[in-house]
C-alpha positions as CSV (number, residue, x, y, z in Angstrom):
1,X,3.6,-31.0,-25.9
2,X,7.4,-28.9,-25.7
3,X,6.7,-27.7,-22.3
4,X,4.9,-26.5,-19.6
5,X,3.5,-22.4,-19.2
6,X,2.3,-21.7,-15.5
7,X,-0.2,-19.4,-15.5
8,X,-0.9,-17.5,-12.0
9,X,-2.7,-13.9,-13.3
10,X,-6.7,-14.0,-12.3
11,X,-7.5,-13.4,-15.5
12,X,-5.7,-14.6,-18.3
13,X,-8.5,-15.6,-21.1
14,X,-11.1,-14.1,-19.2
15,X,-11.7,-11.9,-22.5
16,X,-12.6,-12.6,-25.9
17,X,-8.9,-13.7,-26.9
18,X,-8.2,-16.7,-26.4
19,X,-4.2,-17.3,-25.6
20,X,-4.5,-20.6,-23.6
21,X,-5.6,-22.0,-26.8
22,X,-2.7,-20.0,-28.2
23,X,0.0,-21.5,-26.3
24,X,-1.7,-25.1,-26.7
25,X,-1.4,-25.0,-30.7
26,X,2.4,-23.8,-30.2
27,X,2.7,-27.0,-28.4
28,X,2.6,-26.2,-24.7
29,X,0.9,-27.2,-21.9
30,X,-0.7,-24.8,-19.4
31,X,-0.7,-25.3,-15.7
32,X,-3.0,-22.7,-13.3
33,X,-2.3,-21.4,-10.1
34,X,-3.1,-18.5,-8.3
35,X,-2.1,-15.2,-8.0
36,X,-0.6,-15.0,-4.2
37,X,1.9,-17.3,-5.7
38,X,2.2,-19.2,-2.5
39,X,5.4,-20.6,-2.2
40,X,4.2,-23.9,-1.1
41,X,1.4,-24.1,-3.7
42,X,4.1,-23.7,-6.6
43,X,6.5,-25.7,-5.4
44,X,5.9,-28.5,-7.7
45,X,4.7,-26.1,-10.4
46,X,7.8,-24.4,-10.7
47,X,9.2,-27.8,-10.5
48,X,8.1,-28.8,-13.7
49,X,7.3,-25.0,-15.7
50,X,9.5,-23.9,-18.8
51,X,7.7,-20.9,-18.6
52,X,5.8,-18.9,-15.9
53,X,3.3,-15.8,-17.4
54,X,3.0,-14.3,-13.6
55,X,0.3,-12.6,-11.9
56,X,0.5,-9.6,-9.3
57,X,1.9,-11.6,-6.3
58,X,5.8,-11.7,-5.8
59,X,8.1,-13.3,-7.5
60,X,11.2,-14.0,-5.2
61,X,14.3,-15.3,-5.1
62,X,12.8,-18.5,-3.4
63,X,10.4,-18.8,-6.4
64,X,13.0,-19.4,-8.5
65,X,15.3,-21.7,-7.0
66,X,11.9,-23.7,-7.6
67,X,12.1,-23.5,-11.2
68,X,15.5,-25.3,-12.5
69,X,14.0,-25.6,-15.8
70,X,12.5,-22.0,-16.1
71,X,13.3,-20.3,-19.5
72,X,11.1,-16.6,-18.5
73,X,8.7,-14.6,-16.7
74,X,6.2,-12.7,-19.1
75,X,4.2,-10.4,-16.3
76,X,0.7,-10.2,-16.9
77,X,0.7,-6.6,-16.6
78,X,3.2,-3.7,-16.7
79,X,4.1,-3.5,-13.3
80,X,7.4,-5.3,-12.7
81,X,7.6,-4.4,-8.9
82,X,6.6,-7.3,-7.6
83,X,9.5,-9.7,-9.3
84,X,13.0,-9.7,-8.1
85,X,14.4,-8.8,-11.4
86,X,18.1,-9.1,-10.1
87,X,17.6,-12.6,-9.3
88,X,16.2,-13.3,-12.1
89,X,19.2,-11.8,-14.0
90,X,21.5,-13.3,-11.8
91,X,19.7,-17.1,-13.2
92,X,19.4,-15.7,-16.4
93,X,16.2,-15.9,-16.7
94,X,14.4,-13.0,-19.0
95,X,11.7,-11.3,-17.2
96,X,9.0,-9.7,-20.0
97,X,5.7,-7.4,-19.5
98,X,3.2,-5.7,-21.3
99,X,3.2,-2.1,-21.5
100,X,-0.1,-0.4,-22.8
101,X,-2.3,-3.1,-22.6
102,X,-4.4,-2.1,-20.0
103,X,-3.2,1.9,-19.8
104,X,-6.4,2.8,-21.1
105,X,-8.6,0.8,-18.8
106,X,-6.8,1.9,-15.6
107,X,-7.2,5.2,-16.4
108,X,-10.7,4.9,-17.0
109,X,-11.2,3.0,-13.4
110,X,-9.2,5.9,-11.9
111,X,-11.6,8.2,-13.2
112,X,-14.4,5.9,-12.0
113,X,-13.2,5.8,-8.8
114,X,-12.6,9.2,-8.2
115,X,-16.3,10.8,-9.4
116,X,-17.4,7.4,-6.9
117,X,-16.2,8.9,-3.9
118,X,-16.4,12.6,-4.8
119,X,-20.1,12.2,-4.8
120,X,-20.2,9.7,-2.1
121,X,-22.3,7.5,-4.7
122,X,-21.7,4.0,-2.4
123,X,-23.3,6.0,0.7
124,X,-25.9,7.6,-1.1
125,X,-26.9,4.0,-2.8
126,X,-27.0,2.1,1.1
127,X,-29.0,4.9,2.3
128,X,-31.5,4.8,-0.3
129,X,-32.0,1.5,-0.1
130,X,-32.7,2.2,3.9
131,X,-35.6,4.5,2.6
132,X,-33.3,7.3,3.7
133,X,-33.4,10.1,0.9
134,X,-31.3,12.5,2.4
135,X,-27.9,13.6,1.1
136,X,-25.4,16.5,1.0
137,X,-23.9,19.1,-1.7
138,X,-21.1,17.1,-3.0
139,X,-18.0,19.0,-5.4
140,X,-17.4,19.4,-9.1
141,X,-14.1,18.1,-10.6
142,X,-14.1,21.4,-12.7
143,X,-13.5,23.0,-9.7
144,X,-10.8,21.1,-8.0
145,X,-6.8,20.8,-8.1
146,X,-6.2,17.2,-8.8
147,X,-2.3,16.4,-8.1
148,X,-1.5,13.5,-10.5
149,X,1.6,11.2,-9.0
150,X,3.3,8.9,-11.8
151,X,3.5,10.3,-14.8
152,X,3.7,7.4,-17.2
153,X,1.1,6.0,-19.7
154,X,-1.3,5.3,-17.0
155,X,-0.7,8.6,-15.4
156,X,-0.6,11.1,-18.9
157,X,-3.9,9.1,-19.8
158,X,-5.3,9.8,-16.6
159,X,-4.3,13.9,-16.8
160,X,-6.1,14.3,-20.2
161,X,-8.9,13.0,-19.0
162,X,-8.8,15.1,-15.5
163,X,-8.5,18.2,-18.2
164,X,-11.7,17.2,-20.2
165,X,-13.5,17.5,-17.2
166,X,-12.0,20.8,-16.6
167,X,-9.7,20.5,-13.4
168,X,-6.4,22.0,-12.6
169,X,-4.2,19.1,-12.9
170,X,-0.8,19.2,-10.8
171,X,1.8,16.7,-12.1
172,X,4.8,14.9,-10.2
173,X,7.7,12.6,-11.3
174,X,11.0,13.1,-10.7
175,X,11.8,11.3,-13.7
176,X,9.9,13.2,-16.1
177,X,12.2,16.4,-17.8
178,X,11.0,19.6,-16.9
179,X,11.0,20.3,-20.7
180,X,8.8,17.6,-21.6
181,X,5.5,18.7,-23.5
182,X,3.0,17.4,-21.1
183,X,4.1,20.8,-18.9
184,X,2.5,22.2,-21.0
185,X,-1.1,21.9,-20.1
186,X,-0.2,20.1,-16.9
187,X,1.8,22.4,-13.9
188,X,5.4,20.2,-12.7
189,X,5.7,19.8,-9.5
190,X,7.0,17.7,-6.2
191,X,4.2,15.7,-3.9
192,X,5.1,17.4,-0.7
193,X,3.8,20.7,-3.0
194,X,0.3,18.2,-3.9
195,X,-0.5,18.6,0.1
196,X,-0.3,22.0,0.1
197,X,-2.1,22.7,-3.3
198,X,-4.3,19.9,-4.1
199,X,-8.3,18.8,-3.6
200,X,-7.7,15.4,-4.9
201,X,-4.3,13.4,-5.6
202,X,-4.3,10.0,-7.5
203,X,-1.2,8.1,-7.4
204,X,0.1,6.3,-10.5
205,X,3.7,5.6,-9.3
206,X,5.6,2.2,-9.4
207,X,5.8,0.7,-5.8
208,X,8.4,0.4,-3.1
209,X,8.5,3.7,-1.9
210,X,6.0,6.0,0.2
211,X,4.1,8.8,-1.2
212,X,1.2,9.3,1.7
213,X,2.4,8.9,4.8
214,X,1.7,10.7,8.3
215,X,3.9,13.7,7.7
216,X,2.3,14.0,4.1
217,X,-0.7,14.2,5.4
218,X,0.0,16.4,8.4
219,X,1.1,18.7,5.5
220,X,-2.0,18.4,3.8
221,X,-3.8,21.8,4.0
222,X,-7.6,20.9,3.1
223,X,-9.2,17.3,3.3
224,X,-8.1,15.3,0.6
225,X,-9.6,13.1,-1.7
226,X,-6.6,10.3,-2.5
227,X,-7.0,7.9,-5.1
228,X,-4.8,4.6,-5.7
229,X,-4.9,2.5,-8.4
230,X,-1.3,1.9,-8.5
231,X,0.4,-0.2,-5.6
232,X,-0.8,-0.4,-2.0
233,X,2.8,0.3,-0.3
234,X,2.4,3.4,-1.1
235,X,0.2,4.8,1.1
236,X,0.2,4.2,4.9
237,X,-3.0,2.8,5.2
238,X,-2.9,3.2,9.4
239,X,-2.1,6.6,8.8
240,X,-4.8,7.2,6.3
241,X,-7.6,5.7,8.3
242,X,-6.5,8.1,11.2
243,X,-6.2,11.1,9.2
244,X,-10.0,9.7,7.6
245,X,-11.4,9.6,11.2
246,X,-9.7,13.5,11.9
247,X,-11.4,14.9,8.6
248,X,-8.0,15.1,7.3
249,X,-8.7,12.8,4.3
250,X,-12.0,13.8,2.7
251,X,-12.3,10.1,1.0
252,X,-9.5,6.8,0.1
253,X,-10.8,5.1,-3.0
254,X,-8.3,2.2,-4.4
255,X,-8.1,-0.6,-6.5
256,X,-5.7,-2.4,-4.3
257,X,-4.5,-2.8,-0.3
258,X,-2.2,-4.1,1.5
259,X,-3.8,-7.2,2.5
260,X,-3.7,-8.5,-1.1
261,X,-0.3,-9.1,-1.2
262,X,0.7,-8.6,2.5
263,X,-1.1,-11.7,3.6
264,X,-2.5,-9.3,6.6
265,X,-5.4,-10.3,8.1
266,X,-7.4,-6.9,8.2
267,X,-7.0,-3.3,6.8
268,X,-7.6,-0.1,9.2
269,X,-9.1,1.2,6.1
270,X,-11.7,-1.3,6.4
271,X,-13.2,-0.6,9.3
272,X,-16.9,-0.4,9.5
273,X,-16.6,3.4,10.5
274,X,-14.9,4.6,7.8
275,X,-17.5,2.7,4.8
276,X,-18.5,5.9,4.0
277,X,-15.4,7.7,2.9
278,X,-13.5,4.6,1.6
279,X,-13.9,2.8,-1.6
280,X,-12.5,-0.7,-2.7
281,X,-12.5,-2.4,-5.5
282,X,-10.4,-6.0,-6.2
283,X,-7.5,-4.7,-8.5
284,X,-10.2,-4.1,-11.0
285,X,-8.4,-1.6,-12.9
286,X,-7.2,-3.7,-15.9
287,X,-9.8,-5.7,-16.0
288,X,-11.5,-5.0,-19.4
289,X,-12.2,-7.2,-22.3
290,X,-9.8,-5.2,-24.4
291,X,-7.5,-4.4,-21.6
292,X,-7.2,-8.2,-20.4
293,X,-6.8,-9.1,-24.5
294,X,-4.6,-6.7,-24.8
295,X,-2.5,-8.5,-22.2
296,X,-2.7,-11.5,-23.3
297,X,-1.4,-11.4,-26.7
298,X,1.6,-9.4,-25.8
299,X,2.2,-11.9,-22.4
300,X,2.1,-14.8,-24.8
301,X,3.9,-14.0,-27.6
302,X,6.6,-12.8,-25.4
303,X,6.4,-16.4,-23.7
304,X,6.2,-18.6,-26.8
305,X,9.7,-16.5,-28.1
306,X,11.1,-17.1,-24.9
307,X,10.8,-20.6,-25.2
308,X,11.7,-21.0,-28.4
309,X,14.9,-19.1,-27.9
310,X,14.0,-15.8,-29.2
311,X,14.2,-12.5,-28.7
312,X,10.9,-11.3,-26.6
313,X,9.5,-7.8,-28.0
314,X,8.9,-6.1,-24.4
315,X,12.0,-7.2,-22.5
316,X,12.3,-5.9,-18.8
317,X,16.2,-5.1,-18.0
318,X,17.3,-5.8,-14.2
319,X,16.9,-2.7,-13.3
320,X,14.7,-0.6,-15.0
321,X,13.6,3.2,-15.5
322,X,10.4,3.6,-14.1
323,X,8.0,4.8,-17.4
């Protein structure tokens, strides 16, 4: 063996490829940890890693005063949030991800997600199974104005599909050109507009900032339906879970919270009163068999050039663009 990978993503070769066995022929040695990337659990990982294919918990400063012998990061994913991409410039140490690979599959669990809670289908199913048969007239996405929030791969995938089905789709992303094509079929405009104009917004933005918070939603002229599949920080969750008990917010559906990376204890928008009008899932979004594959190949092949000394084909820059 040439060197040791540290792997930290859930689930890297959980699909049919293979790219454990990948790194193995090219001569290195993979190490597992997991994806909170405690800092005391790494320590001696990091000690020893050439390489370090990363999951979604942060990659800090401190992380990599760990790693003297570290050569790059290949995220395990597109988001690049969670990595302190200036410190790792400021090492020299190449930071890698892997757009597209699982564009396709969040989209489709944004989708998922969305027709879950617009029909209430997790209620309906507990009270069934209580022998209760009852229900209530639910809404038709052909009928709603979904505002879409993040308009990169993940977020144009998810508008097609929110115009198959025949909604009004509502697009923001202030760095998207007024002139771009997708303004076409799909109306520009700014979130604080969404509250106003929107049955349903689903954010696809990159994290760090706030989208719904307590004056968003104060705004908000109708219940909402919000979906996340993006990046817990940006909603308020407190302020969603009041605004949920108020009526304000129709349904919260997500595929992450702030506990997952937070190291909270609790979320408000787990509360036993609320059950009915929110729905979690465990960052699920990605997790495909082609989606996960997808990932993998491009995580690893960026890795193995890395270590050889080569240029990786998805760099990150220090401070990138969101897409």
């Amino acid at each position: 063996m040439t060197g040791v990978v540290l792997v930290t993503s859930r689930s890297f070769g959980s699909g049919e490829y293979d790219p454990g066995a990948v790194l193995a022929e090219a001569g290195y040695r993979v190490v597992r940890a997991g994806s909170s990337h405690d800092l005391e659990e790494l320590a001696p990982l990091l000690a020893e890693a050439d390489g370090w294919i990363a999951g979604t918990g942060p990659v800090t400063a401190a992380h990599l005063d760990l790693a003297p012998h570290l050569k790059g990061i290949a995220r395990y994913g597109v988001g690049v949030d969670n990595v302190d991409l200036a410190a790792a410039a400021a090492r020299g140490i190449p930071v890698t991800n892997t757009p597209g690979a699982n564009s396709a599959a969040v989209a489709e669990h944004t989708l998922a997600l969305l027709l879950t809670a617009l029909r209430g289908i997790p209620a309906a199913d507990r009270r069934v199974r209580a022998g209760d048969w009852s229900g209530k007239p639910a809404r038709e996405l052909s009928a709603l104005t979904v505002g879409v929030v993040g308009l990169g791969r993940i977020g144009r995938l998810v508008t097609e599909r929110l115009r198959a089905f025949g909604a009004t789709v509502l697009g923001a992303d202030p760095w998207v050109d007024a002139g771009d094509p997708l303004f076409e079929t799909v109306e520009r405009a700014d979130t604080e507009t969404l509250s106003t104009r929107c049955d349903v917004v689903t954010l696809h933005a990159p994290g760090g900032q706030k989208v719904i918070d307590e004056r968003w939603l104060s705004a908000a002229d109708r219940p909402v339906l919000l979906v996340n599949t993006a990046r817990a920080d940006l909603v308020d969750e407190e302020a969603v879970a009041r605004a949920a008990r108020r009526g304000r917010v129709a349904a919260y559906a997500a595929d992450t919270l702030a506990i997952e990376t937070a190291g909270e204890a609790a979320s408000p928008l787990l509360a036993a009163d609320l059950a009915d009008r929110v729905v979690v899932t465990a960052h699920l979004g990605a997790q495909t068999r082609e989606g996960v594959d997808g990932m993998g190949r491009m995580a690893v092949s960026d890795m193995v050039a890395l270590l050889r000394g080569q240029a990786p084909a998805h760099p990150v820059p220090a401070h990138p663009v969101p897409a």
